[in-house]
C-alpha positions as CSV (number, residue, x, y, z in Angstrom):
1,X,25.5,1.2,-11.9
2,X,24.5,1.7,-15.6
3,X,24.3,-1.7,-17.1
4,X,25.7,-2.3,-21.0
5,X,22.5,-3.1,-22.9
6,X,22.2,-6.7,-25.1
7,X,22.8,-6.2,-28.8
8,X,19.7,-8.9,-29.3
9,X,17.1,-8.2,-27.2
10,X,18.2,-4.6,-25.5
11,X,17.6,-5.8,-22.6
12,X,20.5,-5.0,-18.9
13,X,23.4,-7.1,-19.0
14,X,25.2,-8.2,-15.7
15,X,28.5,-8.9,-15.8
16,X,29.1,-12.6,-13.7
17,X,32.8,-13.2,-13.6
18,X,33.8,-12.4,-17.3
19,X,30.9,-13.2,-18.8
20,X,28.1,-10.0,-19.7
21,X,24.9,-12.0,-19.8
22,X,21.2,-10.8,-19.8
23,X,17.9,-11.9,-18.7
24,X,17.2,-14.3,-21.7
25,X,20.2,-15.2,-21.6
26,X,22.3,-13.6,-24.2
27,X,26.1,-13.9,-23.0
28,X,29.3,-11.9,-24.5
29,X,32.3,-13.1,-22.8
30,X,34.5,-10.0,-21.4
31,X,37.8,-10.3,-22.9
32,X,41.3,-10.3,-21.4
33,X,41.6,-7.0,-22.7
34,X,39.2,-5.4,-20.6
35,X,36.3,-5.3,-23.3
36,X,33.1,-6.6,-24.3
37,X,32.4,-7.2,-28.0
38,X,28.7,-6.6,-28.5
39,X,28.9,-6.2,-32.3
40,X,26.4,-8.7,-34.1
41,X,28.3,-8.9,-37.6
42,X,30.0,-11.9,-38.8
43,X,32.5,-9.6,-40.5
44,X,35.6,-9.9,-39.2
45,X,37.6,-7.0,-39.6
46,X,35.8,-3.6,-38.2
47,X,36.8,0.3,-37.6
48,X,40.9,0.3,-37.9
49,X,43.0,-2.0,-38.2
50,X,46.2,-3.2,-36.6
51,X,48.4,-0.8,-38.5
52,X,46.8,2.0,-38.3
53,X,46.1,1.6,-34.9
54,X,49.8,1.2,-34.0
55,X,50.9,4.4,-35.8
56,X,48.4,6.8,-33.8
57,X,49.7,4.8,-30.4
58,X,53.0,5.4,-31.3
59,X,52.2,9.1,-32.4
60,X,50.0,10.0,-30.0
61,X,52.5,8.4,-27.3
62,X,54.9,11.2,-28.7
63,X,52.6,13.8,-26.5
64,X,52.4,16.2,-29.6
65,X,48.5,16.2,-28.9
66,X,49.0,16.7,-25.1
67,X,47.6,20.7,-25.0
68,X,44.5,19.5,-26.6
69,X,43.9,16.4,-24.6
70,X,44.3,19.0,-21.2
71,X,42.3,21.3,-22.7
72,X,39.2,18.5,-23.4
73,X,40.1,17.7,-19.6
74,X,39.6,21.0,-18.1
75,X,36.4,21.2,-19.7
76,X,35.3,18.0,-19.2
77,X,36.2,18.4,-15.2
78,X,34.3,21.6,-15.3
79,X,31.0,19.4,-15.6
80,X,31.8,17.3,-12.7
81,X,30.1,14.7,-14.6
82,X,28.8,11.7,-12.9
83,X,28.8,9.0,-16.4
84,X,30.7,10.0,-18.9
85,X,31.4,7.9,-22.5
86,X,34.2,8.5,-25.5
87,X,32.2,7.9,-28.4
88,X,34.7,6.8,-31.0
89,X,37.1,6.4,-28.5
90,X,40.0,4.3,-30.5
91,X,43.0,3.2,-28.4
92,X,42.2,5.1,-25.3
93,X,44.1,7.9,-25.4
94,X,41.8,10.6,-24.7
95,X,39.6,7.9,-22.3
96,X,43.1,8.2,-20.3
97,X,41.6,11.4,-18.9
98,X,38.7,9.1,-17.0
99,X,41.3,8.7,-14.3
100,X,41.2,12.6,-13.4
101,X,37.2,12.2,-12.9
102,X,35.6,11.6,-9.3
103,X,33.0,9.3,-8.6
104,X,32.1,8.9,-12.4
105,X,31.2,5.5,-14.6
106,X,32.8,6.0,-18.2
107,X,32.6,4.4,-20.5
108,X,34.4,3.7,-24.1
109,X,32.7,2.5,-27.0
110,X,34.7,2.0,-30.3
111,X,34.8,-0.6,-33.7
112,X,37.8,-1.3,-33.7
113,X,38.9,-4.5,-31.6
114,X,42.1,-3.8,-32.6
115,X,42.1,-0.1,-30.6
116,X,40.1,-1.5,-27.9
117,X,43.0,-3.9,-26.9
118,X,45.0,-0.9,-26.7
119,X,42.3,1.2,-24.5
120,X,41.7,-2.1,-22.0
121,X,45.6,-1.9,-21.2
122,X,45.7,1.8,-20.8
123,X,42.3,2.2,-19.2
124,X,41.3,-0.7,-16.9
125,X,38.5,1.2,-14.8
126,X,37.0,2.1,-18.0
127,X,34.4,-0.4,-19.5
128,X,34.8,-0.3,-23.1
129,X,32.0,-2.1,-25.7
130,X,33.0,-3.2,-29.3
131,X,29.8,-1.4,-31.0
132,X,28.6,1.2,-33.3
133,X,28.2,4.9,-31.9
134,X,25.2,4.5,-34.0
135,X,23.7,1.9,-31.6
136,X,25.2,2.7,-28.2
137,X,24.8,-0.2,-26.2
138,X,23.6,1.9,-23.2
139,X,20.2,2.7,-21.5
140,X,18.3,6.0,-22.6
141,X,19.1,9.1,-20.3
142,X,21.9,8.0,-18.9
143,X,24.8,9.7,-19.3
144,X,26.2,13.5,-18.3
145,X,28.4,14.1,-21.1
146,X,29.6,12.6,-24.4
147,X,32.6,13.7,-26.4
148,X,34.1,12.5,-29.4
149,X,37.4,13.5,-30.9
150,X,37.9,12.7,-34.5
151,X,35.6,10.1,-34.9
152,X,32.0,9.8,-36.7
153,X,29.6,12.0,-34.7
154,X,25.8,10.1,-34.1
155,X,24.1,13.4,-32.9
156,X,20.2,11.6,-32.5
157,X,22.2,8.8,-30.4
158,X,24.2,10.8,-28.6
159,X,21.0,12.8,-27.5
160,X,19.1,9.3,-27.2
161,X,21.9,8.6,-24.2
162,X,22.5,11.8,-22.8
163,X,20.1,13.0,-19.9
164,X,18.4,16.4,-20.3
165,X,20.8,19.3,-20.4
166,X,23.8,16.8,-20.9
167,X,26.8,17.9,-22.4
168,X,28.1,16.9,-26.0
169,X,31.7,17.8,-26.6
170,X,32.9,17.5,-30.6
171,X,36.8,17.7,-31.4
172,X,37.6,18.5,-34.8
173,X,39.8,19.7,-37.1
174,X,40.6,23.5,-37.5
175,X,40.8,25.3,-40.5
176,X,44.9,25.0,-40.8
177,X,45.2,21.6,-39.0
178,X,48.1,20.5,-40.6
179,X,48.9,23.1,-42.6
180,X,52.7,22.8,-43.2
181,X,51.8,19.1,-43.7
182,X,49.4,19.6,-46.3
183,X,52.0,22.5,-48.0
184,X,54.5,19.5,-48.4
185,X,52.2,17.0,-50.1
186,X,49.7,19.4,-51.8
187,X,50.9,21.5,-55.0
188,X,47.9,23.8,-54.1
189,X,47.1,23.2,-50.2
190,X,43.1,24.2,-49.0
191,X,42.0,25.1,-45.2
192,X,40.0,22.0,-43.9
193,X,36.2,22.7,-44.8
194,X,34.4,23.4,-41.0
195,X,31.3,21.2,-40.9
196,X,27.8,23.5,-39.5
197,X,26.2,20.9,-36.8
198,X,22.9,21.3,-36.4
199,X,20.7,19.2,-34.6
200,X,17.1,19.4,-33.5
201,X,18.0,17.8,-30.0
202,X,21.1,20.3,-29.4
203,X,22.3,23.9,-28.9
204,X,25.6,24.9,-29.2
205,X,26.5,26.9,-25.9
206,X,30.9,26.9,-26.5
207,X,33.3,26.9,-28.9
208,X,36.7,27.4,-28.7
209,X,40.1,27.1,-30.9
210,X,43.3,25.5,-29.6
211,X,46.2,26.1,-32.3
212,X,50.1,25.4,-31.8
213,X,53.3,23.6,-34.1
214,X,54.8,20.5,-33.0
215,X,57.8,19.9,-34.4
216,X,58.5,16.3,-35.5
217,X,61.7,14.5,-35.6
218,X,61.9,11.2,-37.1
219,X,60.3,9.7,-40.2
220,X,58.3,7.5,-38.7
221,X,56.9,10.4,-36.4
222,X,55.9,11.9,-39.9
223,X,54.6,8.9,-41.0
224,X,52.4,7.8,-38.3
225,X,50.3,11.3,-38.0
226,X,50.1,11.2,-42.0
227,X,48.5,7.4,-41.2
228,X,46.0,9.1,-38.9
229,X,44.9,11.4,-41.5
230,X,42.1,11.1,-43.9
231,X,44.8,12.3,-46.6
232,X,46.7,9.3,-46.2
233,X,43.8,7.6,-48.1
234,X,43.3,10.5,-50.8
235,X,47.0,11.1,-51.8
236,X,48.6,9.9,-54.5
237,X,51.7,7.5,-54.8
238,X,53.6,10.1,-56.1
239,X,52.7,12.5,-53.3
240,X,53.2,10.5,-50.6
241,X,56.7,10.3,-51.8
242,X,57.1,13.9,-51.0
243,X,56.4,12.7,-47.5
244,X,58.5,10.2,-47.3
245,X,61.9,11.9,-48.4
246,X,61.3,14.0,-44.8
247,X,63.2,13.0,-41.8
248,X,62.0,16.0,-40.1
249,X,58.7,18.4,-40.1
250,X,57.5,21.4,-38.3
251,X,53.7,21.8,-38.8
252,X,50.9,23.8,-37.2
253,X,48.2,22.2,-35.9
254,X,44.6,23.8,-35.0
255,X,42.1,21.9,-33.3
256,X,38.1,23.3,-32.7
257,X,36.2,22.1,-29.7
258,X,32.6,22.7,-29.9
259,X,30.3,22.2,-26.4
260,X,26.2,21.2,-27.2
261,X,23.9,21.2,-24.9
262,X,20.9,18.7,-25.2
263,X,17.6,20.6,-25.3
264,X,15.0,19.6,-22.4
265,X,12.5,17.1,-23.6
């Protein structure tokens, strides 16, 4: 079994009832929520917060994102990984797929207590780790395949993590993600820039484009995926407005799923 690593000393922790404790005696009490926290900071608020966390349950409970969610699955499932981690993984809902994988340790890591109590209820074979996916707290070489959807991408840790020839799957916005969206707010709307990943470690051996409109029918729908956005935090008052006066929205949605492959030491 592949052991969570202590934040202090890096060395195995063993999990003894509900507490995580290694051999110099580090312990991290495993919460009722299915999760270790393994952060060191005293500061108290990390990743999202409560509210935002609710909106993109309650949105992504809508099953608007279901295609690309099936599509991550059918490639993931292709691997037949044996360990498996959602870096970034937020409330779980893409973790959710873990359940369709035989014979395979995932694992969730993610800032955000907040989301984690949300992934703990929805994923209770997964283990989940409050940390960084800038300092995974797992061993070196240990997992088959990452992937991380919308969330900051650690490509040296990833490839720290991932055995020789393992998988890295990126989700990311397409050019016209949101587009109708972005045409309501925006007086001049832009295509989403597409970020070049290049690594030393990886190759990029896929890519493919899933695009399709989901029609939304409440405000609140409307408001909870403009919540999840980055524009949510960029708009102004008086654009947001525009939003807000919608009690219905059609929009396109595009979505890019790039496959790496880590490079043989």
């Amino acid at each position: 079994m592949i052991p969570f690593l202590c934040p202090v000393c890096g060395l195995p922790l063993a999990l003894n009832q509900s507490v995580y404790q290694c051999e110099k005696r580090h312990s991290y009490d495993l919460s009722r929520f299915h999760y270790v926290n393994l952060i060191r900071s005293s500061k108290k608020i990390h990743g999202d917060n409560v509210e935002m966390v609710k909106a993109r349950t309650r949105f992504l409970r809508s099953q608007a994102y279901q295609p690309l969610k099936a599509k991550l699955t059918e490639l993931i499932q292709a691997e037949n990984p044996s360990a498996v981690l959602d870096s970034g993984c937020g409330e779980g809902y893409y973790t959710e797929l873990c359940e369709t994988l035989e014979n395979c340790e995932c694992f969730g890591v993610d800032l955000s207590k907040e989301a984690l109590k949300q992934a703990g209820r929805s994923c209770p074979s997964v283990r989940f780790a409050a940390a960084s996916v800038f300092e995974l707290p797992l061993p070196d070489h240990s997992l088959d395949l990452i992937w991380s959807c919308f969330a900051p991408l650690a490509l040296r840790e990833n490839a720290r993590v991932l055995k020789d020839q393992g998988k890295l799957i990126v989700v990311g916005p397409g050019p016209r993600h949101l587009w109708d969206l972005k045409k309501v707010i925006y007086d001049t709307p832009y295509l989403n820039p597409q970020e070049t990943l290049s690594s030393p470690d990886f190759e990029l051996i896929d890519e493919q484009t899933l695009s399709y409109t989901i029609q939304l029918d409440t405000a609140q729908q409307i408001q909870d995926l403009f919540t999840m956005t980055p524009y949510y935090y960029k708009t102004s008052i008086q654009d947001k407005q525009k939003l807000e006066a919608l009690s219905q929205l059609s929009t396109e949605v595009e979505f890019n799923l790039r496959t790496f492959q880590k490079k043989s030491a």
